[in-house]
C-alpha positions as CSV (number, residue, x, y, z in Angstrom):
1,X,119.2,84.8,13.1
2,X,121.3,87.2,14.1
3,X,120.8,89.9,16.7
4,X,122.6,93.1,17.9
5,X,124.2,91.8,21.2
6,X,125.2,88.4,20.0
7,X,127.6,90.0,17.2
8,X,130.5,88.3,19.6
9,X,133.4,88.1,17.5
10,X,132.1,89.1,13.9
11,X,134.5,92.1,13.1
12,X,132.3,94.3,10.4
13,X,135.0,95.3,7.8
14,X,133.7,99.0,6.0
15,X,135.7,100.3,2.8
16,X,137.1,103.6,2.5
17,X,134.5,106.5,2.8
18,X,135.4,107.7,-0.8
19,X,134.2,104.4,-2.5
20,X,130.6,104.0,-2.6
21,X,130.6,100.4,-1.8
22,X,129.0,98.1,0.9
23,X,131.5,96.5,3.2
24,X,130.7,92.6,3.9
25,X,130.3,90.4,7.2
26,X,133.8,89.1,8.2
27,X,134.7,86.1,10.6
28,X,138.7,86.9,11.6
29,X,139.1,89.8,9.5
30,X,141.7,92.8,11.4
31,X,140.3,96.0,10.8
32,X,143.5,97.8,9.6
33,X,145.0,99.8,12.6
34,X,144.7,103.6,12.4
35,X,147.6,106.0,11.9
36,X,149.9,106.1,15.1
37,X,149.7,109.9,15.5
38,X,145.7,109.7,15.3
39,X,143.8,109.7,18.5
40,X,140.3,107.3,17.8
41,X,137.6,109.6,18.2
42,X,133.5,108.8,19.1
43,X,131.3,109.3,16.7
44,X,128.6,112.5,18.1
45,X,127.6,115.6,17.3
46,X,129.5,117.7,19.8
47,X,129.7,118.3,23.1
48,X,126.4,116.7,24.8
49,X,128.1,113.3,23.1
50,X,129.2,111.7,26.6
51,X,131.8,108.9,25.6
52,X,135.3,108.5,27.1
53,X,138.2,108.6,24.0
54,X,140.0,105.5,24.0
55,X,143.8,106.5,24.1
56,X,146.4,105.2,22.0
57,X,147.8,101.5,23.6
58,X,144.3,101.2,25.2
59,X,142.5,98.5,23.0
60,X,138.7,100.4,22.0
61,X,135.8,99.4,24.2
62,X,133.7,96.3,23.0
63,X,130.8,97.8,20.6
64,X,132.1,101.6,20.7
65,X,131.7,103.5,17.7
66,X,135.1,104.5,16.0
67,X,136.6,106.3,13.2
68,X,139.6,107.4,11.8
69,X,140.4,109.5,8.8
70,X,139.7,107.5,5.0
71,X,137.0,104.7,7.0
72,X,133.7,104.7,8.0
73,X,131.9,104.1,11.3
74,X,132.5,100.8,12.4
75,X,131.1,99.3,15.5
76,X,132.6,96.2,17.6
77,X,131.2,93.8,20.0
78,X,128.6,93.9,22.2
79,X,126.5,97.4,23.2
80,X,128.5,100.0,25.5
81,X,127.1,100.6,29.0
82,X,127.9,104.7,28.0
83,X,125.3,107.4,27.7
84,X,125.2,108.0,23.9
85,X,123.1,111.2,22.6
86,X,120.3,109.4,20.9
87,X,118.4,112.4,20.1
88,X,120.7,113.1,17.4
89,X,122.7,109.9,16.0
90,X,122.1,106.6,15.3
91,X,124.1,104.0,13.9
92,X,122.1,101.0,12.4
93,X,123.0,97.9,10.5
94,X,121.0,96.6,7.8
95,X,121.4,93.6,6.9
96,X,120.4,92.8,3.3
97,X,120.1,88.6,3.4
98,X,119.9,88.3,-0.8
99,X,123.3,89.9,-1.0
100,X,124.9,89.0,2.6
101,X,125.7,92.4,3.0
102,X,126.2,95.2,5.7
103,X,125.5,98.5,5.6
104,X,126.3,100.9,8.1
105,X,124.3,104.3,7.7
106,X,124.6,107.1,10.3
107,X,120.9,108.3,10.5
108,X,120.0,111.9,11.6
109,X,116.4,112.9,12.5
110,X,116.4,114.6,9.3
111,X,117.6,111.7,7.0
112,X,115.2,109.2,7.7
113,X,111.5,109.3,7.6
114,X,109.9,108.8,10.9
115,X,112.8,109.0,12.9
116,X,112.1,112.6,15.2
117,X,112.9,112.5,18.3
118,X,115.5,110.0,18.4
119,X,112.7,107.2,17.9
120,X,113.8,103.8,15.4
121,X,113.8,104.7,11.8
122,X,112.2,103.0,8.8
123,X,115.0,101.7,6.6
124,X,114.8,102.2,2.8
125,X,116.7,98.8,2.6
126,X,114.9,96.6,0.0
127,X,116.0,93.6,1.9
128,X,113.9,91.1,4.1
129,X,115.8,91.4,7.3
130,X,117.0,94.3,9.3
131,X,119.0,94.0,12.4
132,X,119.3,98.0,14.4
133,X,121.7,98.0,17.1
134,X,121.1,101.5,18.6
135,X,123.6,103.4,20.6
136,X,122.1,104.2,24.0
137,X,122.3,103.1,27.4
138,X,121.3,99.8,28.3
139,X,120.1,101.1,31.8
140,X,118.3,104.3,30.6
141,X,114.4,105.2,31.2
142,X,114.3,105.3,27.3
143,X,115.6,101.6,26.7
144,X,113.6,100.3,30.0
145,X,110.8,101.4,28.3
146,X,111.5,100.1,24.7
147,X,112.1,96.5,26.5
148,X,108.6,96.7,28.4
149,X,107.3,97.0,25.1
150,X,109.0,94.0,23.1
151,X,108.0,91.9,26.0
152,X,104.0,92.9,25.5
153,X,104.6,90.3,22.5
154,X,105.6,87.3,24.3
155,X,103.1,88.0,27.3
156,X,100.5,88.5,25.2
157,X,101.1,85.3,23.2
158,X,101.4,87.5,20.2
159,X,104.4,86.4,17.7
160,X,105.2,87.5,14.0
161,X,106.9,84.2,12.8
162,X,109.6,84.7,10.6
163,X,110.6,88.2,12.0
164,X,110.8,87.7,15.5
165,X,109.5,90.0,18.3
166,X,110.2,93.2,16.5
167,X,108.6,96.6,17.4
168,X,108.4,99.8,15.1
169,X,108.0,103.3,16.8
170,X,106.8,105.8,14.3
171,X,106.8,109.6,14.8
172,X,104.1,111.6,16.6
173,X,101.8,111.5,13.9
174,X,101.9,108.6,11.4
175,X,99.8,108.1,8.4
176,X,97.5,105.1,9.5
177,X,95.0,102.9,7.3
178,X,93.0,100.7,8.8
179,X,91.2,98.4,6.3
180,X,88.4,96.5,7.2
181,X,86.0,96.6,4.5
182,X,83.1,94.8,5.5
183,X,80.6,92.5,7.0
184,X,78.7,95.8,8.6
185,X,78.7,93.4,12.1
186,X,82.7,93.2,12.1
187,X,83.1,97.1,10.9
188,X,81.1,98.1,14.3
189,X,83.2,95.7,16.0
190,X,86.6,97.2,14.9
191,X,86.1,101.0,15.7
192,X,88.4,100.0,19.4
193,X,91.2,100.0,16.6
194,X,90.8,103.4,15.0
195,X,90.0,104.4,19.2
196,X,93.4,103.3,20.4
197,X,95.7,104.5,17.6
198,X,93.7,108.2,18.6
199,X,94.8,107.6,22.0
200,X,98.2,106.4,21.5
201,X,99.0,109.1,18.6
202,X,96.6,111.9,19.2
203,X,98.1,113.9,16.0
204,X,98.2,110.7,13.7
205,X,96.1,110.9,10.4
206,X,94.0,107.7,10.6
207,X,92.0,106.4,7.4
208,X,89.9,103.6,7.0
209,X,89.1,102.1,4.0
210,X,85.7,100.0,3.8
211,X,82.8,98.9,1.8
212,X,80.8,102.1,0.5
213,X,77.4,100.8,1.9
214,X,79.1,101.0,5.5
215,X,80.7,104.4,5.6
216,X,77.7,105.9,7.9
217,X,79.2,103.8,10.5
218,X,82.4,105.5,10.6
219,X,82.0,109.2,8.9
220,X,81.2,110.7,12.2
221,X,83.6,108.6,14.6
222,X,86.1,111.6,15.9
223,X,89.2,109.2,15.9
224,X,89.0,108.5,12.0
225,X,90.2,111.6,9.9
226,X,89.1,110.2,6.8
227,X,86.7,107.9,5.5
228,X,87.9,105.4,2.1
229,X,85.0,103.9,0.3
230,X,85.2,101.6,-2.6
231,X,82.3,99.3,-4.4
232,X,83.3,96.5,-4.4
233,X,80.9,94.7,-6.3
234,X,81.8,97.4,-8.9
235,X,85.2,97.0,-8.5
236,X,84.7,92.9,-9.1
237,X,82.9,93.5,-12.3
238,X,85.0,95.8,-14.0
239,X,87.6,93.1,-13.1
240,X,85.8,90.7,-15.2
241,X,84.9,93.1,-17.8
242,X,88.6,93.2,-18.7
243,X,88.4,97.0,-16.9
244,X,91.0,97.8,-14.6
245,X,90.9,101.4,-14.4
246,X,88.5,101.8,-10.9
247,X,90.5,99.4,-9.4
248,X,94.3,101.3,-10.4
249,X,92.3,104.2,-9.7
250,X,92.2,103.1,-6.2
251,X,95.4,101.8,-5.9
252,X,96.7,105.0,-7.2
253,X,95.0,106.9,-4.6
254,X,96.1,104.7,-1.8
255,X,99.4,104.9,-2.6
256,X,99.8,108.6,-2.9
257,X,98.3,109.0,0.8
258,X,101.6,107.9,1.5
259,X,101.3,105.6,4.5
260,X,103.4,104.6,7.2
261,X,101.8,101.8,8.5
262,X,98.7,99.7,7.5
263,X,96.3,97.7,9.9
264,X,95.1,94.3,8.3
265,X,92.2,93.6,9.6
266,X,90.0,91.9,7.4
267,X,92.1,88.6,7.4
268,X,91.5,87.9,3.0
269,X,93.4,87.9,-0.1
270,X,91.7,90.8,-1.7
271,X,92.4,93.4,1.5
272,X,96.0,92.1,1.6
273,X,96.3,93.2,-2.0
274,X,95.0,96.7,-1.1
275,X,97.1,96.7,2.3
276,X,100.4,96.1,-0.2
277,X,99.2,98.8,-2.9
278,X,99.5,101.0,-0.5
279,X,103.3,100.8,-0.4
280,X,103.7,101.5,3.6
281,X,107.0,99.9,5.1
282,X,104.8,98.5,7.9
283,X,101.5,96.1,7.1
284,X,100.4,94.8,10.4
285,X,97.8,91.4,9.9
286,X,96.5,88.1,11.0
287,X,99.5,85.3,10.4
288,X,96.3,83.0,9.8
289,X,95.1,85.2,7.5
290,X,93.2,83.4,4.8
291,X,93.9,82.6,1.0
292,X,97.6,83.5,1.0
293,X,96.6,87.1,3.0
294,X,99.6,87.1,5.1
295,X,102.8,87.0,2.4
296,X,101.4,90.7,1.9
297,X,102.2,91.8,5.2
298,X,105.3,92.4,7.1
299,X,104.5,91.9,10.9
300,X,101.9,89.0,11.0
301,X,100.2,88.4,14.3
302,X,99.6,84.9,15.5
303,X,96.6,85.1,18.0
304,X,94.6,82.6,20.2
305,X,91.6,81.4,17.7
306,X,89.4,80.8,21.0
307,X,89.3,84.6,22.2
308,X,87.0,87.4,21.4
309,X,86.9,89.0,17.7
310,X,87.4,92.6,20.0
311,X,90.3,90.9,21.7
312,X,91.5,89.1,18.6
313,X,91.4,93.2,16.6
314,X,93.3,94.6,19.6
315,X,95.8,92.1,19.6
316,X,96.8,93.5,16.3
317,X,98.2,97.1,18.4
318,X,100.6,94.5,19.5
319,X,103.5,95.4,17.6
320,X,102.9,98.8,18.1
321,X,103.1,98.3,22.1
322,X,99.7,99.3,22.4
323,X,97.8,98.0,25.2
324,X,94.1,99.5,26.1
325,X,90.3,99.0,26.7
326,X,88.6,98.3,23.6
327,X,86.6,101.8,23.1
328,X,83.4,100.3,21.1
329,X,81.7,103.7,21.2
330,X,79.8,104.4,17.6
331,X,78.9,108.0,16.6
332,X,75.6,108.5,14.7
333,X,75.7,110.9,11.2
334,X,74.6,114.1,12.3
335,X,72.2,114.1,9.3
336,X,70.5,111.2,10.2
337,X,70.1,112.2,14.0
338,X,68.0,115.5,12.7
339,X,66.1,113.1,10.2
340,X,65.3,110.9,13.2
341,X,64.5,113.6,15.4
342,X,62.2,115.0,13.1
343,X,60.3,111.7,12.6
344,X,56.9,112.1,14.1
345,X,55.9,108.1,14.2
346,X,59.2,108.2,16.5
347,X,58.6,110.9,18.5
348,X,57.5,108.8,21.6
349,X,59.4,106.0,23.6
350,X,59.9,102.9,21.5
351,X,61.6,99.6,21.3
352,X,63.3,97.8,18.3
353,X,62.9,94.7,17.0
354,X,65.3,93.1,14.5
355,X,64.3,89.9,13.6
356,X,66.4,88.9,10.7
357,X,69.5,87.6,9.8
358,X,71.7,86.4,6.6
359,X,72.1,83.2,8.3
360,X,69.1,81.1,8.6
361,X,70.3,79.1,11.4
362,X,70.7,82.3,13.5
363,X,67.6,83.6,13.2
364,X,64.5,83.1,15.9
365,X,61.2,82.0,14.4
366,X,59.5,84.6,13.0
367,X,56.5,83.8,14.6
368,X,57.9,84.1,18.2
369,X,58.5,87.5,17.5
370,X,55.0,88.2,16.2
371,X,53.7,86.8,19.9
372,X,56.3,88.6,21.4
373,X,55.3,91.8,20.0
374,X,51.7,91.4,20.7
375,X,52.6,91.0,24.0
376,X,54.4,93.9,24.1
377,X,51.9,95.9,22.2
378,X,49.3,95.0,24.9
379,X,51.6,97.1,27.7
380,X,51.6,99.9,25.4
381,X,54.9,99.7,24.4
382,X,55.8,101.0,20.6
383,X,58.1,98.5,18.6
384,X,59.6,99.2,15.6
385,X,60.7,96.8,13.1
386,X,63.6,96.9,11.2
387,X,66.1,95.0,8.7
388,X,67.7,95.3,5.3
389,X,65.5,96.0,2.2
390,X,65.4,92.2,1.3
391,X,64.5,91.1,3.9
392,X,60.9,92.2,3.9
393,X,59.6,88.6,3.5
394,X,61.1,87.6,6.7
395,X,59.1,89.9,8.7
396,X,56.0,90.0,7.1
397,X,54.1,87.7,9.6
398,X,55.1,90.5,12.1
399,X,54.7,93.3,9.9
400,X,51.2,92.8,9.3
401,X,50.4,92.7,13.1
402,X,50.1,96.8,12.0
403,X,47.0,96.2,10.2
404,X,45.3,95.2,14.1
405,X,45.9,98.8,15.0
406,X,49.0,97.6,17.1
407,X,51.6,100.6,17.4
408,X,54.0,98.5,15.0
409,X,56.6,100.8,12.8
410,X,57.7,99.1,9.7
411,X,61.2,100.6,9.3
412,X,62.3,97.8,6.9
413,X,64.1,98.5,4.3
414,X,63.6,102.1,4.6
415,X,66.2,103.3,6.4
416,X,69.9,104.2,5.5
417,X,72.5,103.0,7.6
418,X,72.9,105.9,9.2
419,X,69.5,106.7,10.5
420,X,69.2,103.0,11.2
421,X,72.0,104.2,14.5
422,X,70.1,106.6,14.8
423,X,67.0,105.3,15.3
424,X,68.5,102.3,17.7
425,X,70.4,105.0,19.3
426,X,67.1,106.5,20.8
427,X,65.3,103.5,21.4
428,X,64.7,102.3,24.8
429,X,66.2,98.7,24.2
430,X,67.0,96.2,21.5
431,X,66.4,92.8,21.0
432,X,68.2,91.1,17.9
433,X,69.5,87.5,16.9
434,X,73.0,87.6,16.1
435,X,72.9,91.1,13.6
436,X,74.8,94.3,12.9
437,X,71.7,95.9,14.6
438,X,72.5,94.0,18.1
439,X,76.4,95.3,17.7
440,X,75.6,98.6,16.5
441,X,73.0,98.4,19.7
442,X,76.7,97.6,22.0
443,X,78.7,100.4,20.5
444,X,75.7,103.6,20.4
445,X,74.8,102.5,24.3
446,X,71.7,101.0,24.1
447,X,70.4,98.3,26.1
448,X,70.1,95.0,24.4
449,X,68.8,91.0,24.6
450,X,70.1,89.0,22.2
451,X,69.3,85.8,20.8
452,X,71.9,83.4,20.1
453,X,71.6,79.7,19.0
454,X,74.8,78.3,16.7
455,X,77.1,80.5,17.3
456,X,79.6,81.0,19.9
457,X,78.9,83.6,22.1
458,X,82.6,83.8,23.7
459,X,84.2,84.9,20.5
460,X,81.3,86.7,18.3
461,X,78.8,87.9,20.9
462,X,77.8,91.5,21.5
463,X,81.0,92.7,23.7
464,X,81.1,92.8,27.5
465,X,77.0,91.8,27.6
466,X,77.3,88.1,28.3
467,X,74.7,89.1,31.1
468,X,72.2,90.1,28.0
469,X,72.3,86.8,26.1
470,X,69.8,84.2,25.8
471,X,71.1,80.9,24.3
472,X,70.6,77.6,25.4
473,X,73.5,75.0,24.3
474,X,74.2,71.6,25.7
475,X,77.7,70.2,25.8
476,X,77.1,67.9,23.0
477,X,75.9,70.5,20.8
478,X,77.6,71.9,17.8
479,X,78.3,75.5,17.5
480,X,77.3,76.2,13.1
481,X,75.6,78.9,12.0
482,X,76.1,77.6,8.2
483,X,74.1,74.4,9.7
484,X,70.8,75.6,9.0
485,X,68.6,72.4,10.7
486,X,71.0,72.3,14.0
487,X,70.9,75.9,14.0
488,X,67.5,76.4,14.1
489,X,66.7,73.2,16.9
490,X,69.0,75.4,19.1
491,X,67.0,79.0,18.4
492,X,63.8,77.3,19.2
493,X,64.7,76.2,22.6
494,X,64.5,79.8,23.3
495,X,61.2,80.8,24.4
496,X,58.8,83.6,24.4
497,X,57.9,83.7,28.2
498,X,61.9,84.0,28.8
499,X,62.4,86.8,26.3
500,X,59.7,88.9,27.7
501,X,60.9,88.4,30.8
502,X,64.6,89.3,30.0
503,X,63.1,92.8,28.1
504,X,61.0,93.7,31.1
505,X,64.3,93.2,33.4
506,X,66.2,95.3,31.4
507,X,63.7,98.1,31.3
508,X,63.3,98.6,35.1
């Protein structure tokens, strides 16, 4: 593939300026010679353009911009060590592989959409690759910095393979979607996205498309400026109705929104669609990404499968030359924090108790957690039980530990979203299995245990809290969550005496 400073000998022919043509890649081609009586003279803007004038008999430096009257800008050889005004002029070459062909274009701040400040344009070209040799010093603060940056790539073990290490710098205040619709686990888990595009572009306008059921997790976060939700069970069955009109609808809005980069997160065919609706230039994703995801995007990130789902979400900033803590921090709805408030059964101290799961295999017998909570009922402490509305009949065994006058507050079922963060947001500790409850415990602040049996803690568990896990796993064991009969043999090894004790530590 070809790259700015190994041009070497490739002389780039350019017709005459008055013919609207493309000039072609030439091996041995002469450039024909200007007029005697003409002087070559720099391309710049005026006097801040520091370049010496190559005089006649003195053969041009390698890679300087020239022109001379009836041609074009053409550029030779490898990158000058000059000062160039970058603020103002850039000269790029596109190449556009389908047609083999060059085209130089002089690009102002004005002419190309996020280019201000002298930063790297987006090209309008329609072809696959690009190649941008830029005029500025090779030893200036500016390029030093641009370098440090490419290099995060290969440090990082992050590559995009079939485009190389390439970065994009948009303007001081892109238009940003992030779309990660759903599970409500890995929406709490990829607010350090939305946290470090805020810090790294504190005028950007950031969106964030997602499942409507989860929006109460992000309305109030102050780094997202907008909130997209979509049904997407709705939009599945007007897809099978023969009913297209949500679904354009929503494609329709995306694209007007006019985006100049999208954040892949989700890692699925149906995301990737949305992520290529949109119409940005740049669609950052996984290169892994599943069921043909990653032909939809344009810089695909190949991470280690082994590290943390936050880590693996960060590493997607890569291309961007982002690097920062993950910022898990979660923002209760400011409605649901008065409802709460005003909630007289939760008026005094309590703890929270969520004992379900989707997965069987992840969950802790339901029974445990009915000792557990007599236990902790016997100490005075209030526990309050919570969980999705169908999942009642996991927790009725503990549920009905009310109707012995224990302090127990059914919450299940009855809660929205938002005043479920609420509620675990003023709660004196947590103890989940694996749940959206334990991560929506990590990012709100409040203490936690968690209970983990078949899954692996070092890529999925609750986020700088190894401390505050309880799982017991031999080397031979095999981490499946889907597995519901190993998955449960490796919950119950976790007992009650060991939880309690873990709770009462956590609550000095």
């Amino acid at each position: 593939m070809l790259k700015g400073p190994e041009l070497g000998p490739c002389i780039i022919g350019v017709k005459p300026s008055g013919q609207n043509q493309l000039g072609r890649i030439g091996f041995g081609r002469i450039l024909p010679a200007p007029p005697p009586e003409q002087e070559l003279r720099p391309i710049g803007p005026g006097p801040d353009h520091q370049t010496e004038i190559p005089r006649i008999g003195q053969p041009p430096r390698p890679e300087q911009a020239i022109q001379w009257p009836g041609h074009k800008a053409v550029r030779l050889g490898p990158p000058p060590r000059v000062k160039i005004n970058v603020q103002q002029y850039r000269l790029a070459l596109v190449l556009r592989s389908r047609r083999g062909r060059v085209s130089p274009r002089l690009q102002t701040p004005t002419n190309q959409r996020g280019n201000r400040r002298g930063k790297i344009g987006l090209s309008d070209c329609h072809g696959r690759h690009r190649l941008r040799l830029l005029g500025e010093s090779l030893d200036s603060e500016e390029q030093a910095q641009q370098d440090e940056k490419m290099r995060f790539h290969r440090v990082n073990g992050i590559s995009m393979p079939g485009l190389g290490d390439r970065l994009w710098t948009l303007n001081d205040s892109p238009r940003v979607l992030i779309i990660r619709p759903s599970a409500l686990g890995d929406v709490c888990r990829s607010v350090p996205i939305a946290a470090a595009l805020r810090e790294h572009w504190p005028d950007a306008k950031i969106h964030w498309l997602v499942n409507a059921p989860w929006t109460d997790v992000l309305i109030a976060h102050p780094a997202i400026d907008r909130v997209i939700p979509f049904d997407r069970r709705g939009l599945g069955s007007s897809l099978k109705r023969l009913n297209p009109g949500p679904t354009l609808r929503l494609f329709k809005e995306l694209r007007e929104n006019r985006y100049d980069m999208v954040i892949e997160a989700q890692g699925l065919a149906r995301s990737a669609i949305f992520a290529r609706a949109t119409g940005a230039r740049q669609r950052i994703g996984y290169a892994d990404a599943r069921e043909f995801g990653w032909l939809a995007l344009t810089d695909r990130v190949r991470l280690p499968k082994s590290i943390h789902t936050v880590t693996k979400m960060m590493g997607l900033l890569g291309p961007l030359g982002i690097r920062t803590e993950p910022d898990l921090r979660l923002y209760s709805p400011e409605y649901a924090t008065e409802q709460i408030s005003a909630d007289a059964e939760l008026s005094e101290p309590y703890l929270v108790l969520a004992p379900t799961s989707i997965w069987p295999g992840k969950r802790w017998p339901i029974g445990r957690f009915t000792e557990l909570a007599r236990r902790l009922t016997d100490v005075q402490h209030r526990v309050v039980v919570v969980g999705a509305p169908g999942e009642r009949p996991q927790c009725r065994e503990l549920l009905d530990l009310a109707a012995e006058g224990r302090p127990i507050i059914d919450r299940v079922g009855r809660t929205s979203i938002g005043q479920l963060m609420a509620l675990i947001e003023r709660s004196q500790l947590v103890l989940a299995n694996d749940s959206a409850a334990l991560h929506m415990a990590v990012g709100l602040g409040t203490p936690i245990v968690a209970l983990f049996g078949p899954t692996d803690c070092a890529r999925v568990g609750p986020f700088g809290h190894d401390e505050d896990v309880i799982q017991h796993v031999s080397p031979g064991d095999v981490l499946n969550h889907k597995d519901r009969a190993a998955g449960s043999e490796l919950m119950q090894r976790i007992t009650v005496d060991e939880v309690e004790q873990a709770i009462v530590h956590r609550l000095r």
